[in-house]
N, C-alpha and C positions, 0 to 999 in steps of 0.2 A: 534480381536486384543485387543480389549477395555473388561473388565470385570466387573462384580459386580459394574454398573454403573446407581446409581440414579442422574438425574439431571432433575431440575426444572425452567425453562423461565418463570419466571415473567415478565409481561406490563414496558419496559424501561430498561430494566437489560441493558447495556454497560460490554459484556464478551468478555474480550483478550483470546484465546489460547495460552500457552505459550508451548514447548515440544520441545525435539530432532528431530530433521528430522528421519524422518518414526516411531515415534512414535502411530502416529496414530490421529493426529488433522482434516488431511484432510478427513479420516474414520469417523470419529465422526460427522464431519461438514456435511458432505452428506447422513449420518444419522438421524440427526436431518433437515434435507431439504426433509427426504422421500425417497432419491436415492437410499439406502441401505438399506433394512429390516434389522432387527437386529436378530442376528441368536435364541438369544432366550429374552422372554420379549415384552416390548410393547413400540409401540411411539404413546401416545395416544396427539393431536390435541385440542384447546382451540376452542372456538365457536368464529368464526369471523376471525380466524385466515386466516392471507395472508403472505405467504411466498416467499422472494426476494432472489435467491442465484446467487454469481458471482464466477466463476473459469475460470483458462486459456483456458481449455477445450472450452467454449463456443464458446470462439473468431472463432474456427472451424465449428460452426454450424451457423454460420452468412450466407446467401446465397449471393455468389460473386457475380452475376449479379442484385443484388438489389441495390437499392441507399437506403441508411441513412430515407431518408422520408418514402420508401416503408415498410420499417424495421419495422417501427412505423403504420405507416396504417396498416397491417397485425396486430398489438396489438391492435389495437381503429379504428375500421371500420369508426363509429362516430364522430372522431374528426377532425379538419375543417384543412386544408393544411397548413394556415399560423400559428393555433396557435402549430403544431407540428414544423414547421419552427423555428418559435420564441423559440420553448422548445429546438433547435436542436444547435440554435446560442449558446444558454449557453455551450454548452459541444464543441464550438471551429469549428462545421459544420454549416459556411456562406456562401451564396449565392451559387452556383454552386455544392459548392460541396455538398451539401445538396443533390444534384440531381442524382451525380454521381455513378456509378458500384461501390463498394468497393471492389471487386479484385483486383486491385492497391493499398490499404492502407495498410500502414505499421501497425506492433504492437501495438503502443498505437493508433493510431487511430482507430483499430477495437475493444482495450478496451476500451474506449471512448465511442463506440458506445453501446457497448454492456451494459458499467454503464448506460447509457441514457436510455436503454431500462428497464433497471430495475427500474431505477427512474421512469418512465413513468408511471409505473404497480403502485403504489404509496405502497409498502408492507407494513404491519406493523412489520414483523419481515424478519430484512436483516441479513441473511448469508455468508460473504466475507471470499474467499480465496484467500489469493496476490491476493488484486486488485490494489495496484501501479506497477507491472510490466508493461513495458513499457511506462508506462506513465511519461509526462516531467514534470519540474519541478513545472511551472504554474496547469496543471491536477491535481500534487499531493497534491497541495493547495490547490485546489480547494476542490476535493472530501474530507480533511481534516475538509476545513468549513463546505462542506453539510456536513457530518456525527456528526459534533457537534451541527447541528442544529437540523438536525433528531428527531421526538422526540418516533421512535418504538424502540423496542426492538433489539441487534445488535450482531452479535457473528462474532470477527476478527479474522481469522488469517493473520502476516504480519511478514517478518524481519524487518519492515519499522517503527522503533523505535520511530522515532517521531508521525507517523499514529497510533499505539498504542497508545502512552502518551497521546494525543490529545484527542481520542477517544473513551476509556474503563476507564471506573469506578473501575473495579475488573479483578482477572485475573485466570484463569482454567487451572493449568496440567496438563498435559495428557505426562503419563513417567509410566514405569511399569507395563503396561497393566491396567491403571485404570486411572482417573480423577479427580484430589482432588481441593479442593479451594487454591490459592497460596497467601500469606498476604502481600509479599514483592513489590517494585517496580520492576522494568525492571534490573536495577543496582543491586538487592538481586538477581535477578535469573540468570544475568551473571556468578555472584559470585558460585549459585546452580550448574549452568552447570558444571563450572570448578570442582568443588568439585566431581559432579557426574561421569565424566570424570576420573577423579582420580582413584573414589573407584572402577568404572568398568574397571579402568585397573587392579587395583589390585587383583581384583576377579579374574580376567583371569588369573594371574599367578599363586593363589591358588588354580585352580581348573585345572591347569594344568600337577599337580602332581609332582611341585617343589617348595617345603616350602619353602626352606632356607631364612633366616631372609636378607643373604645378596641380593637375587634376589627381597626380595618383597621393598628395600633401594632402589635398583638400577631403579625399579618399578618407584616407589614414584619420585626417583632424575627425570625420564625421563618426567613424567608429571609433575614436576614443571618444569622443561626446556621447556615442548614443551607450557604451560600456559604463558611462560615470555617471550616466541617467538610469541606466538599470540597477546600479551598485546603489545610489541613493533610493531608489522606491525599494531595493532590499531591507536595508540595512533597518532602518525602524520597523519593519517588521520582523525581521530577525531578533531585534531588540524585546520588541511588544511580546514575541514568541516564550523569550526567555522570561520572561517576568511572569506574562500567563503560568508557565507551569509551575512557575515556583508557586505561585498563589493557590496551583490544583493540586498542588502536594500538600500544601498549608493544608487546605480545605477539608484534603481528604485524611490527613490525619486528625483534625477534630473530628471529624463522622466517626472514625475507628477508635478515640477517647468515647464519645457520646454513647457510642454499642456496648464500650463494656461497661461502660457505667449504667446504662440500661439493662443491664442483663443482670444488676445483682440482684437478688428475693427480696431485699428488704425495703428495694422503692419502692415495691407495690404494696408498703401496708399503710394504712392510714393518717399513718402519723409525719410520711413522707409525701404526701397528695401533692402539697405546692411543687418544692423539687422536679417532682415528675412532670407536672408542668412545663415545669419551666424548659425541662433539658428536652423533652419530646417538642415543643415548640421553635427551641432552637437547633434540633434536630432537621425540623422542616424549612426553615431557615438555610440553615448551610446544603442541604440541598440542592434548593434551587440556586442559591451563589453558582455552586459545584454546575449545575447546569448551565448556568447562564455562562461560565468562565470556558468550560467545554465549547459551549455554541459559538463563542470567540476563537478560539484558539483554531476551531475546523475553521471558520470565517478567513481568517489569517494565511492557514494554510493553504489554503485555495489559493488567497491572493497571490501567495509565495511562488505554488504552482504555475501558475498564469504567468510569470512574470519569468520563469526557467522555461517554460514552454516558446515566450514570445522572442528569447536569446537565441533561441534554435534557430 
């Protein structure tokens, strides 16, 4: 797919993939992991080198009669129950469930597991392809800080526009059967796609063996209409997106007020019973807001997804 392609992973590099669907990022990515020889050329290896890759595919290689703990025993024969426990809590598997079959877990919970398990491995060069699929909104936050804290070398692919911004330095196309550096932000290569979109319509009609000046017009009017159709089902959600967080930052700063005011000694003596009440009642409250505003917001982004996807 990919041609006449030199590419060099320096210690630290932070590289977005950026490219059409089926252009070939997912090709490249598991190329550069070793999955795929390259049909001609070489992938020659840095001395020390440790390699971390995440794709949806794996979620499938997780063995459903194993618990979460086993997952990780089978990586570190060596390491001790509770500090895999402890490693396990971070990624959202507490007490039980640590223990339990993961043949019952849902999607992001088996990507969860499976980012854990790469974490675990501790690489110094990660390889991600969509790894916020499935994952809730808290996960996606998460995994956004670990990767900025990260300090190996990192090659994303995501539609997950903010997991990009967050976490790439620079950014690699891969469009035309080759792979060049891209100078612009994420916003210059919306701009690219559309453009490119355009002139591959247009292509299509010149090499369809109808010149006329009036079909390549008619051409052009159709991909500016269908750009100004996709720019409109953006934009209110890009809207709805911004407002969501602001309301989950709200949200989630009352919960962070509620805790410490819960946590002082003297609400729990009898003389403060109502109180306690009252703010443990509204505790559970903003909660579920906090939940319900989350379940939006993924909602949303899907749509967003779906709609960068259907530009491709």
């Amino acid at each position: 797919i990919l041609r006449q392609l030199s590419l060099t992973l320096q210690p630290g590099i932070r590289l977005g993939l950026l490219g059409p669907n089926g252009a070939g990022k997912s090709t490249l990515i598991k190329t550069l992991a070793g999955l795929l020889p390259p049909c001609q050329g070489e992938r020659l290896e840095g001395l020390g080198l440790s390699v971390g890759y995440f794709a949806q595919h794996q979620l499938e290689q997780l063995r459903p009669d194993w618990s979460c703990l086993r997952h990780l025993q089978n990586l570190d024969a060596q390491a001790s129950e509770q500090a895999i426990r402890d490693f396990l809590g971070g990624f959202g598997f507490v007490g039980e469930q640590a223990l339990a079959p993961v043949e019952p877990f849902s999607g992001g919970e088996k990507a969860r597991l499976a980012l854990a398990m790469l974490v675990w491995l501790r690489p110094n060069l990660l390889l991600l392809d969509e790894p916020t699929n499935h994952l809730d909104l808290d996960m996606r936050r998460a995994l956004s800080l670990a990767l900025q804290d990260y300090e190996g070398a990192l090659i994303l692919v995501s539609h997950d526009r903010h997991l990009l911004r967050s976490s790439c330095d620079e950014f690699l196309l891969v469009y035309g059967g080759t792979a060049k550096p891209f100078t612009g932000d994420l916003d210059d290569y919306r701009r690219w796609l559309e453009q490119a979109n355009s002139e591959r319509g247009t292509d299509n009609s010149e090499s369809g063996g109808i010149n006329s000046a009036q079909n390549r017009r008619e051409q052009k009017r159709q991909e500016a209409q269908r750009r100004n159709q996709l720019a409109s089902l953006r934009r209110p959600l890009e809207q709805a997106v911004r407002k969501l967080e602001q309301q989950i930052e709200k949200s989630q700063q009352r919960l962070a007020e509620l805790e410490r005011e819960l946590a002082a000694p003297e609400l729990y003596e009898s003389a403060h019973k109502t109180r306690l009440k009252t703010l443990l009642q509204e505790q559970g409250e903003q909660r579920r807001a906090l939940d319900e505003l989350e379940n939006r917001w993924l909602e949303l982004q899907e749509e967003l997804e779906t709609i960068a996807a259907t530009a491709t």
